[in-house]
C-alpha positions, 0 to 999 in steps of 0.5 A: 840283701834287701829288706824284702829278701830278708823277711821272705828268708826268715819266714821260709826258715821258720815254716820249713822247719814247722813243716818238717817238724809237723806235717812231714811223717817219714820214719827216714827223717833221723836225728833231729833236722835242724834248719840253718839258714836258707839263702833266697835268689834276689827274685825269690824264685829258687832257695838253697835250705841249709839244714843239720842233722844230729846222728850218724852219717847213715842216720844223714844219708836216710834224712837227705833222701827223704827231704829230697823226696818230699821237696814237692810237699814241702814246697806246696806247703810252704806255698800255702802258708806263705803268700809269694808270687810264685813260691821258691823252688827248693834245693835242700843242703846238708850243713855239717858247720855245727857239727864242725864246730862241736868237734872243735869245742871239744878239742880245745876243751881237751887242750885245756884239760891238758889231754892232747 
């Protein structure tokens, strides 16, 4: 990856989050939306946005169908905060590995304590 793409991937990630946290006001965003990583084509054209969110499955399924839903707002939004070409479009992807690896924590935490 090259030093532009890494740079253009760091200041989507830190203005989608803002975006979300800030600008988007939708009851439907449950839980707290943590963004994970962004993964940018090598002409800046497309991103895939990696986020989490902490919650139940339905408190997931309501914050995938708002973000989908406001994909536009966020693109324009990024499109205005950061000066591109032509600003990526986006492709939001639910990223259950944190939440993977806090189950784990735990099991090993009860292996240790002599539960399991």
């Amino acid at each position: 990856m090259s030093l532009r793409n890494e740079r253009v991937r760091k200041a989507l990630m830190r203005e989608i989050s803002d975006i979300i946290f800030r600008e988007i006001k939708d009851p439907q965003i449950c839980g707290m939306v943590s963004i994970t990583d962004v993964d940018v084509s090598s002409d800046n054209s497309a991103a895939r946005v990696f986020y989490s969110v902490f919650g139940s499955d339905e408190a997931k399924e309501k914050t995938s169908r708002a973000l989908e839903r406001h994909v536009g707002q966020i693109r324009h939004e990024v499109g205005k905060r950061i000066r591109l070409r032509k600003t990526p479009t986006l492709l939001f992807i639910l990223d259950d590995s944190l939440e993977h690896g806090a189950k784990m924590s735990e099991l090993i935490n009860k292996i240790q304590r002599g539960e399991i």
